[in-house]
Each structure stands twice: as structure tokens, then as C-alpha cells.
C-alpha positions, -999 to +999 in steps of 0.1 A: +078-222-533+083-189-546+068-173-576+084-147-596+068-120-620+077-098-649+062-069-644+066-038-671+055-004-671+056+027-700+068+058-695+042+083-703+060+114-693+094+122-681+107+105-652+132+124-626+145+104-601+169+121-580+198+108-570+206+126-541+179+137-516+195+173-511+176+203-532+206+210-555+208+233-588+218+208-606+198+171-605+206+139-621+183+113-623+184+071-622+189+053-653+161+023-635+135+028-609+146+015-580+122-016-561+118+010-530+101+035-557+080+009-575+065-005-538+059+030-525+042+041-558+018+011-554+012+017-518+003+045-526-024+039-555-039+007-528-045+035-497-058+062-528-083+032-536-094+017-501-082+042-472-066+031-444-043+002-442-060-035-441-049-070-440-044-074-479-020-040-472-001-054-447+004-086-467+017-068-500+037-040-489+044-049-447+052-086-444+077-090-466+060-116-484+064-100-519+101-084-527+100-053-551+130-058-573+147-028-592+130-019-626+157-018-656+154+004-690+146-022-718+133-024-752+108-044-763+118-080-772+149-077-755+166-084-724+188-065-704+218-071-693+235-048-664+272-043-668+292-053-638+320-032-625+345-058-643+335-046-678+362-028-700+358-013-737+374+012-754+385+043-734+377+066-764+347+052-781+332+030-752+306+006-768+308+024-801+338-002-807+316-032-798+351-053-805+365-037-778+338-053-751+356-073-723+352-085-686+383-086-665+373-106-637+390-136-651+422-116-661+433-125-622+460-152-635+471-129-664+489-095-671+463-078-691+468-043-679+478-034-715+450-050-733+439-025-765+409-014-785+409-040-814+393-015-838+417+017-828+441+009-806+428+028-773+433+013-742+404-003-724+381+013-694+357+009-672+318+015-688+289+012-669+252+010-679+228-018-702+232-041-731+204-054-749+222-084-766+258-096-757+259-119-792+267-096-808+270-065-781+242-043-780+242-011-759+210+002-750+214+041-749+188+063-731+177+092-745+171+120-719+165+159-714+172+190-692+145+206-682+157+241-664+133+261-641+136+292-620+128+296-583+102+317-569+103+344-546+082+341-520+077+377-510+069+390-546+060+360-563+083+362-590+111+348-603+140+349-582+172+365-602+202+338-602+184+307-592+180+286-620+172+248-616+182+218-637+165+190-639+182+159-661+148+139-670+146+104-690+123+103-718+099+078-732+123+067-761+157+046-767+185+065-786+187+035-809+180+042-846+147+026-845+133+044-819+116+018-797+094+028-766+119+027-737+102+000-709+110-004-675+111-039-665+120-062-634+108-088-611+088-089-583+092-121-562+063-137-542+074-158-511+041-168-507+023-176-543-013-172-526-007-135-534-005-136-570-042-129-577-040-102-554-016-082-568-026-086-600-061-079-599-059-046-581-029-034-602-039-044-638-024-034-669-033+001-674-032+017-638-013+048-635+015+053-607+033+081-605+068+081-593+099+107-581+098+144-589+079+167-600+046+152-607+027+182-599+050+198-630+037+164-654+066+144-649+064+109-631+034+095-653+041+052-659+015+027-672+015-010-658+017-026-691+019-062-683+026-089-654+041-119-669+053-149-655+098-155-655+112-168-679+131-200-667+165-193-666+198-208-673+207-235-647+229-227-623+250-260-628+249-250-669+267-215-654+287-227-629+301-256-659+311-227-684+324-203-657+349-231-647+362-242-675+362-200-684+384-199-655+407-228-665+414-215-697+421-185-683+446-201-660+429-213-623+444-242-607+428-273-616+416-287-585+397-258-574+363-248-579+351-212-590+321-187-589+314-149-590+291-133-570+277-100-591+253-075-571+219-069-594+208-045-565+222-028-542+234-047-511+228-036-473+252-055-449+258-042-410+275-065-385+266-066-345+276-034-343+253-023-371+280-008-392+279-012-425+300-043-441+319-027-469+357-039-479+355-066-446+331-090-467+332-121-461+321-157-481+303-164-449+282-130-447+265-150-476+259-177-456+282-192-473+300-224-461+334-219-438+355-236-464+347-206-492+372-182-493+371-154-521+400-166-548+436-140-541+452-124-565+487-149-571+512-132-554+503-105-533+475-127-519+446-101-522+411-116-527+392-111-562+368-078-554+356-052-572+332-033-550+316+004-551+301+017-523+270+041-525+250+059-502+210+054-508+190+084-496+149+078-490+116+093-484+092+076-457+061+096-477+035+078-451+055+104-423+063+130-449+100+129-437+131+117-452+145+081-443+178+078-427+208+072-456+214+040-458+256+025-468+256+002-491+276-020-516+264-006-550+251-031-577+277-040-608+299-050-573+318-086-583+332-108-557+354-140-571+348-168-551+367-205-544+363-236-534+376-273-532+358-295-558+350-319-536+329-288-515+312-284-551+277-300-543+277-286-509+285-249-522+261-251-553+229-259-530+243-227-506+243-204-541+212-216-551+198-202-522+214-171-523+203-167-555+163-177-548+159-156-515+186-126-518+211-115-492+213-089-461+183-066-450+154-043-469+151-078-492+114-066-495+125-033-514+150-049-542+178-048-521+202-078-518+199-098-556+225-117-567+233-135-599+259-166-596+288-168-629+269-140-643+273-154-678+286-120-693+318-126-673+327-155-694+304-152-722+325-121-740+357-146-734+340-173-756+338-154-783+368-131-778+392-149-760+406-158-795+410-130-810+420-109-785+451-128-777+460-129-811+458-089-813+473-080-784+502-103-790 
């Protein structure tokens, strides 16, 4: 049995986490805080509070009985919602044209290349980031700032002439009118539920990490706010019911069965000769059974994917030495998925453990979620499928 928790934290200072790992003049940061950040930071404050590594170290940050999932921007009293590669809205405005909002994934059986803006008339592209609320859509902006800096010279100890630094920085509040404190919130899964205790009671509410850049400059300052127990969540057999019939409106054959696969973290992959698994994924690299086969495109038989690939850079800070960069398939990634129905029973107990115990390796760092018939891929189609066929006819 496996025990999941909320946990929050509160910016109280700027946060700068780099992207890239390369000293550069110009440096964007994460919109989330990434589960290999949060279990380093926490490492960090255990050995700053007992010295060496122990038994209870080992068991929270070495066994990989507690998986650090990625911490998302949120406001308080809502839930985020990542967008998948698969969402469109208007090229022009993007989410300022909340009528606009649409997933394609489902557009496999259709021509819907030409689908428009229903409040201007823009053609639809890809958006990434968070919603807040999907009914009605909800974006949730960051605010953020540049901070620019000069280098030092060494020799004299002033400031070097033509090096100036830029560092992009996310602040401790939304860009919504209200102005709510901007949260960072995500789960953090215990295999074994004996551990609970323990990570609660030396990380309460109100310890102090620090995390990325320049925290000798004041930036990097959170506050554990709260560890809260999940929230149950939607059965998979309610999601996988509304995806389907989503999908047979939309025009999939009857007697098949289908599902998407969306990437909530970023997913590491290598086969026996420990490349990375990129465009060659398979059902069965899931574990999948042999009878899944990702759903083709009619036609041209090409299967369903929309994948990104990223590179994730790393810092061992224990050694003081960089990781090795890591190839991944980047989160928002959507895989279409299909079956026979009478597979169904067999395929829904496979995805339920996909979903409970995440895929491929560094599980222990937030790497490998996954979310079955993400409901934002059919959700925006039950309350604009509609309308949006009567405006773009």
C-alpha cells in the first residue's frame, strides 16, 4: 500500500532555477521545482541537522522508498492543471480568448487543421503552461522579474566592462487581479507508509529550504507550509468511460477501446543498449500488454504521438560536481493508445499500475508520472464540442 502526500511550500524570495546548467548571460528559470530539487533541498536540511548519513537518511532519500514528485505553481484553493502538448487556443491572444481553449488529441478521425478562434477568428496554436479551473478556463499566469548583475574582475575587483548577467527570477505572487500568494505544490509518494511520521516530523511546516541559484544573493528562500494527505481522485474506470465515449463521438471505431497516456514528469527510458527511447516507444515499454498498440492516424497508418524531447542537466551537490545530462521525453508528452474491448479488464488493471508506481528509472526524483484519459483531453470537448462545430462550419 502506498501513501501519497500533499506537500506545499511558500516562496519567500525569488526563486531562479536554471534551466540549463551552462553559466550563460542570459538565464531562464522553471515555471515548477522539479522532484530532484525538492529531495536534494531536504537532504540537505537532514545532514545540516544530524551529520553524516544514518539509517532514517538512507530510507528517505537512498532507498527509493519515498518518490519526490515535481512541485507545480498554484494558488490557493485551486488545483492545477498542466497543459499537455495537445492543447490549442488562439494563436494571437492564447488564453486571453478562453473560448478558443481546445485539445486536439481526439481530432485524429477529423480534419480540423483549420479550426478558428471563436471570439476573433485567429487560428489555433500550441500553449503551454497551467490552468487553475478548466470549467470555466482559468490560466494561472506567473509573475516574474529580471534581475541583471555584473561580473567581477578578479584582478582588480571591480566590475568587469561588457559582462552583464541576467537572471529571469519567479516571484512570490500570481499575475491574477487578486493577487494571491503563488504556492508550489505536488506529491510525494511513500511506498512504504511506515515513513510517514518520519518525514513529517523532521520537516514540519515552517522549515526553511533553499533551493537553485543564487542563495548567497537572497534568492532561493521557501517555507514548508503544509503536508496534507491526497485528495481521492477520479476513478480511473469514471475516466476511462468518458474518454471513450469522447472518442466515439469524435469518430473511433466502435469495437475498440481507447486511452491516452500524458507525461506529468519527465520520463527517462533507455533500452539494453542504454540509449534513450525517444520516437521508438512502445505500449510494451509501459509494461503494457502485447495486444496494445498506440491508435494510427486513418490512412497513413502513423500512431497517435505527440512527444518533446528535453535534455535534463543536474548537480550531484554531495560531490560538488555536475551530473551527467540525462535524455528524456519531456512532460505535456501524449501517447493515444488502443485496444480490443474485450482486452478492457486486462488493460485497465496494467494502467492502474502504471499510474500508482510510475514508469522507467530515477522514479525516486519525480521522474516517470503518468495520468490515464487526462480528463482535460475530453473535458474541453464536453463543453465545446458543440459549439465549435457549429462555428467552424
Amino acid at each position: 500500500m502506498t501513501i501519497d502526500l500533499v506537500l506545499t511550500l511558500r516562496l519567500r524570495s525569488p526563486l531562479a532555477l536554471h534551466r540549463t546548467r551552462a553559466g550563460i548571460q542570459y538565464a531562464r528559470t522553471l515555471d515548477y521545482i522539479p522532484g530532484t530539487t525538492l529531495r536534494g533541498a531536504l537532504a540537505e536540511v537532514y545532514l545540516a541537522r544530524h551529520g553524516a548519513p544514518d539509517d532514517t537518511f538512507h530510507a528517505l532519500f537512498l532507498s527509493n522508498q519515498v518518490q519526490y514528485g515535481d512541485l507545480w505553481p498554484s494558488v490557493e484553493g485551486q488545483q492545477t492543471i498542466l497543459l499537455p502538448v495537445t492543447v490549442r487556443t488562439c494563436k494571437r491572444h492564447k488564453l486571453k480568448h478562453p473560448k478558443s481553449f481546445w485539445d486536439a488529441l481526439l481530432d485524429v478521425w477529423t480534419d480540423s487543421g483549420d479550426r478558428k478562434c471563436p471570439e476573433c477568428g485567429e487560428p489555433l496554436d500550441r500553449v503551454d503552461g497551467y490552468l487553475s479551473g478548466l470549467k470555466p478556463v482559468e490560466p494561472l499566469s506567473l509573475r516574474s522579474r529580471l534581475r541583471v548583475s555584473t561580473a567581477i574582475e578578479r584582478g582588480t575587483r571591480t566590475v568587469a566592462r561588457e559582462m552583464l548577467f541576467t537572471q529571469h527570477t519567479l516571484i512570490s505572487r500570481s499575475e491574477a487581479g487578486d493577487g494571491k500568494p503563488l504556492l508550489f505544490r505536488g506529491t510525494v509518494r511513500l511506498l512504504n507508509p511506515g515513513l510517514r511520521d518520519q518525514l513529517c516530523s523532521l520537516f514540519p511546516e515552517r522549515t526553511i529550504l533553499f533551493l537553485g541559484s543564487g542563495r548567497s544573493r537572497g534568492l532561493g528562500r521557501v517555507e514548508i507550509e503544509s503536508w496534507l494527505e491526497a485528495p481521492a481522485a477520479e476513478p480511473l474506470s469514471e475516466r476511462w468511460r468518458k474518454f471513450n465515449e469522447a472518442a466515439q463521438r469524435a469518430g473511433g471505431s466502435p469495437g475498440i477501446r481507447y486511452f491516452s497516456l500524458t507525461l506529468l514528469s519527465h520520463l527517462v527510458l533507455r533500452d539494453n543498449l542504454l540509449r534513450p527511447v525517444l520516437d521508438e516507444i512502445t505500449p510494451q515499454h509501459f509494461g503494457l500488454p502485447e495486444e496494445v498498440v498506440w491508435a494510427p492516424y486513418p490512412g497513413s497508418g502513423r500512431p497517435v504521438r505527440f512527444l518533446n524531447a528535453i535534455t535534463v542537466p543536474g548537480w550531484n551537490a554531495a560531490l560538488g560536481l555536475p551530473k551527467p545530462d540525462t535524455v528524456a521525453l519531456a512532460r505535456g508528452s501524449v501517447l493515444l493508445g488502443q485496444c480490443d474491448a474485450r482486452e478492457e479488464q486486462a488493460v485497465l488493471a496494467s494502467l492502474m499500475r502504471i499510474e500508482a508506481e510510475g514508469v522507467g528509472e530515477r522514479l525516486s526524483e519525480g521522474f516517470g508520472r503518468v495520468a490515464v484519459c487526462y480528463p482535460i483531453h475530453h473535458a474541453c470537448r464536453e463543453v465545446n464540442h458543440d459549439r465549435g462545430n457549429s462555428e467552424n462550419n
